[in-house]
KEFITI-170177 format. One record per residue (C-alpha): residue in one letter; x, y, z. Coordinates in steps of 0.1 Angstrom, whole numbers, plus 2048, in hexadecimal, padded with zeros to 3 digits. Example, Ala and Ser with C-alpha at 12.3 -4.5 7.8 and 13.67 -1.06 7.14 Angstrom:
BEGIN
A87B7D384E;S8897F5847;
! end
This chain:
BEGIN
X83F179225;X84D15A231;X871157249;X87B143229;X87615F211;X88117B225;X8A316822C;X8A3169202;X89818E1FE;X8B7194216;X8D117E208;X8CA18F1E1;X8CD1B01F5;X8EE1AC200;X8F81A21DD;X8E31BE1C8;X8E51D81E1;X8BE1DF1E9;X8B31EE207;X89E1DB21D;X8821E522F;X87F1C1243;X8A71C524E;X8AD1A4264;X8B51B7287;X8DD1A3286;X8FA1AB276;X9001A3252;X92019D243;X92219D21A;X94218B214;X9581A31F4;X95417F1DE;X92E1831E2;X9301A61CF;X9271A41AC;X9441B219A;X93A1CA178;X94F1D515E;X94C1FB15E;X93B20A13E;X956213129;X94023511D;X94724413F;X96C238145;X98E23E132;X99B21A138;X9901F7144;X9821F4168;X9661E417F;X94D1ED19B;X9391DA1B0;X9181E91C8;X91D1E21EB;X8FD1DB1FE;X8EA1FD206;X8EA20E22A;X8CD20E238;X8CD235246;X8BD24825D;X8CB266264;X8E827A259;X907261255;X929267265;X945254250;X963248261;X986238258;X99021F276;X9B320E27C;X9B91EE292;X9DA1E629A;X9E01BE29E;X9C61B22BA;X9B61CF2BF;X98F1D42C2;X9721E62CD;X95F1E52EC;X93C1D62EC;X9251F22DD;X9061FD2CE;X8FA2142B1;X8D92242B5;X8D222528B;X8EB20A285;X910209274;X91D1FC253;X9411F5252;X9591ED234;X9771DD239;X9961EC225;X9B51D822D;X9BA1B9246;X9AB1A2256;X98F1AB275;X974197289;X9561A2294;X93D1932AB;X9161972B6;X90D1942D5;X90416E2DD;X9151622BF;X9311562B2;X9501692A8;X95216F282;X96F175270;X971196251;X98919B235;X9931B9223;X9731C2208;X95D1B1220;X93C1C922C;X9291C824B;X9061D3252;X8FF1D6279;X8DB1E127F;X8CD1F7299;X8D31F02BF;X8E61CE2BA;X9021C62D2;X9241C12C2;X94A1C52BC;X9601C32A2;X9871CC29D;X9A81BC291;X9AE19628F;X9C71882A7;X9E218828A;X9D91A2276;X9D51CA273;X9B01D4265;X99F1F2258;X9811FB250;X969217249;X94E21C25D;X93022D253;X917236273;X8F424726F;X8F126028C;X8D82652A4;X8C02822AC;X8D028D2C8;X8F12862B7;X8FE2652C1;X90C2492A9;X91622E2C7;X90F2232E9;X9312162F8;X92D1F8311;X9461E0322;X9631CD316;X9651AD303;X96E193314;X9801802FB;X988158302;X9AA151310;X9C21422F6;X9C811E302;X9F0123309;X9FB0FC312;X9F70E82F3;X9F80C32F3;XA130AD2FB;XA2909D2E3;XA1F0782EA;X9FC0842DE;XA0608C2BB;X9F40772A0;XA0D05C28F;XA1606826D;XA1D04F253;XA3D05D23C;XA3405F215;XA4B05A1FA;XA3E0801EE;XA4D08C214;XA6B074211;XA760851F0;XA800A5200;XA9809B218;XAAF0971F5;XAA80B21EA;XAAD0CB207;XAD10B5210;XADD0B81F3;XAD40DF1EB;XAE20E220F;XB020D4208;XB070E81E5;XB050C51CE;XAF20D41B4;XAF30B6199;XAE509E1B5;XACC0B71BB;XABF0BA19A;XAB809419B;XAA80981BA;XA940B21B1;XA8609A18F;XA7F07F1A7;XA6D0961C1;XA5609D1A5;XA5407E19A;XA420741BA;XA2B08C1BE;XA3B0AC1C7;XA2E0CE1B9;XA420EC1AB;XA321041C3;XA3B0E91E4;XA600E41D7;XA6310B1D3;XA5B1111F6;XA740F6200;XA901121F2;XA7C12B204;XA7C11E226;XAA210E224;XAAC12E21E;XAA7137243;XAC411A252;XAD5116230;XADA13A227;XACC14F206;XAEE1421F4;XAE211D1F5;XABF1261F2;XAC21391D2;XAD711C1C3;XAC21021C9;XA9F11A1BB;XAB6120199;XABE0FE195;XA9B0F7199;XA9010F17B;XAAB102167;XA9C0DE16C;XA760EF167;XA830FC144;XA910DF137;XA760C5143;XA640E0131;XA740DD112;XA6C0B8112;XA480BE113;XA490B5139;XA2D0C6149;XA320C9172;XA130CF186;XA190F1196;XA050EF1B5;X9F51021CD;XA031221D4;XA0912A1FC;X9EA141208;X9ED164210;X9E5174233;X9D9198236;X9F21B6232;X9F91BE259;X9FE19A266;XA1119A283;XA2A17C27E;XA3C17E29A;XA1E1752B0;XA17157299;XA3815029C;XA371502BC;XA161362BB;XA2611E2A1;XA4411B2B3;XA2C1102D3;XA170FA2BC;XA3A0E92AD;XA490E42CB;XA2D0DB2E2;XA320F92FE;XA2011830B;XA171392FA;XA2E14A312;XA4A12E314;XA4F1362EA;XA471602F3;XA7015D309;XA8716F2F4;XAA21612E1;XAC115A2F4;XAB516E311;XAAD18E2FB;XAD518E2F0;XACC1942CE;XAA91A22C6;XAAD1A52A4;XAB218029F;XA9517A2B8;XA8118C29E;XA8C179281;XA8615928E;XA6315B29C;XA5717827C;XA6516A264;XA72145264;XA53138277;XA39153274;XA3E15B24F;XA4D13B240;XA35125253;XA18139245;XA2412D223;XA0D10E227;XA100FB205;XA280EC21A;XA1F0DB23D;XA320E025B;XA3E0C125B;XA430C2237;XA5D0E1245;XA690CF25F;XA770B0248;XA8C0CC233;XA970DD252;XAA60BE260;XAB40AE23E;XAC60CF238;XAD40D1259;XAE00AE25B;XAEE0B523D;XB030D6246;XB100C2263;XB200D4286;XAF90E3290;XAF30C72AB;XADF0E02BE;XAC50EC2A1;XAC50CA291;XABA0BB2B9;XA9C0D52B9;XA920CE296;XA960A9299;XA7C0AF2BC;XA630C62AA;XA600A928C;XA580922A6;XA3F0A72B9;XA2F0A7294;XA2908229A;XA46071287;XA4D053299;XA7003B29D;XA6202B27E;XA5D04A26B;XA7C05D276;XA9003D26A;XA83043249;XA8F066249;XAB105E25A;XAB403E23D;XAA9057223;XAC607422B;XAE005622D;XAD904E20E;XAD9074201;XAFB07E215;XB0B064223;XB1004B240;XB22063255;XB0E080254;XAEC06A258;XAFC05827A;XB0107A288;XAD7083283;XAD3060294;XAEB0682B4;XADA08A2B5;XAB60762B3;XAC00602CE;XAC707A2E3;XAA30812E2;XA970632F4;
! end
């Protein structure tokens, strides 16, 4: 049998679940979207339901199953398995690696076939909890694993490049129509936020981005604004609705595993936004005064809202500072807001366009205090 055909024979095993008797000696991962999904015979159960064969264990010995937890970052040692190990993953997100090759990344539904005597590791992802079952054949003389030394993971790079080395953006009218939008929900004007709202999706914006633009105000403007401004924007859905209007809905925001640790991505997008180091965003808020608020910030507002990614950072950053240019009297946040859109790579060109855009949306006065606060950036 040629390599060619072989590398067939395995690839239909994985799928149909046939044991193997020329097993490739490295690890193989079936991916749960490889798994051929059957609707259970309806002679044998009560209701509806479904089944799919996961690839067979190829065993050697008496097998000793296993239930395994990983807290966030945590993994195994470097280790061995004299008859080999088949794991399924049950909730999270893990990685796994073979010794020599890259590090690969499993999901939840995801099974992995690690042959005989092959160096490895595998545990938790870096934002995530994982579990998996683990299912070992055991050895004559009763051994199931040969421990070995510690992985030496890469360092996380911690300084992230400068500002000046951001990429120029060029402002669209889609991006421009949310400055409106978030000003005028910010400021409780809900008839000129209806008509904001048509002309957002006029040019180009989706249901699914405008709803997130409720979701993440909500976290400087307060749930009170926040619910306003997503029921005025059903009301508006119905009626365009009504007159046969039929708004693209968009892509909904992906979801990470169940046991993501947000306040450690947190922590890493608020390094990434404003251009500092791992350990310069890890200081606590205002000196550890008020940990609870701490929390909220890095878990919530920019781990957990900035994981929402139908809308783009920047995209986040443009309703940030249009709502709190419009609330007026939050110099401070609207300064580090107004820096973090420019370490995005909005330029004096660009940031004219948003400052022309909110004056036109609330006002002279309020638009000349975002352009003070921008010129005490440079």
């Amino acid at each position: 049998m040629t390599r060619n055909q072989i590398n067939a024979v395995l690839m239909m095993s994985a799928i149909s679940g046939t044991v193997l008797a020329e097993d490739k000696m490295e690890q193989q991962i079936t991916r749960a979207e490889q798994l051929d999904i059957q609707s259970a015979p309806s002679s044998n159960f009560s209701g509806k339901a479904n089944f799919a064969r996961y690839p067979v264990m190829p065993s050697q010995g008496d097998v000793a199953p296993a239930i395994v937890n990983f807290e966030v970052g945590t993994i195994t040692n470097w280790h061995t398995h004299p008859h080999g190990q088949y794991l399924i993953v049950t909730e999270g997100e893990g990685r796994t690696q073979e010794w020599g090759k890259p590090i690969q990344t499993i999901h939840k539904g995801d099974t992995l076939w690690c042959p005989p005597n092959v160096k490895h590791w595998h545990g938790a992802s870096e934002h995530s909890a994982m579990s998996h079952i683990a299912m070992t054949p055991v050895a004559t003389n009763g051994k199931s694993v040969t421990w070995l030394e510690k992985v030496d993971l890469p360092t996380q790079v911690k300084t992230l490049k400068a500002p000046e080395k951001a990429e120029t953006v060029q402002l669209s009218t889609k991006q421009l129509s949310l400055i409106p939008i978030a000003a005028f929900n910010a400021t409780g004007d809900l008839e000129k936020l209806k008509s904001a709202l048509t002309k957002g999706l006029e040019n180009g914006l989706t249901v699914n981005e405008i709803k997130q633009v409720f979701a993440h105000q909500y976290a400087y403007a307060g749930f009170p604004r926040a619910l306003n401004g997503i029921f005025t924007f059903k009301s508006l859905l119905e009626e365009r609705q009504k007159q046969g209007i039929q708004d693209i809905q968009g892509e909904l925001p992906s979801t990470l595993p169940r046991g993501t640790d947000y306040y450690q991505l947190g922590i890493e997008q608020l390094a990434d936004l404003n251009k500092t180091s791992i350990e310069e965003s890890s200081k606590p808020l205002v000196e550890n005064f008020s940990p609870t608020m701490d929390y909220a910030l890095k878990a919530h507002l920019f781990g957990y809202l900035f994981s929402q990614d139908n809308l783009t950072p920047l995209e986040r950053e443009i309703v940030v500072v249009s709502t709190l240019s419009a609330m007026g009297d939050v110099n401070a946040q609207l300064r580090s807001h107004l820096r973090i859109t420019r370490n995005l790579g909005v330029d004096t060109t660009q940031m004219q366009k948003i400052i022309s855009t909110l004056q036109q949306a609330v006002g002279r006065g309020l638009a000349d205090n975002a352009q003070d606060v921008l010129k005490q950036l440079q």
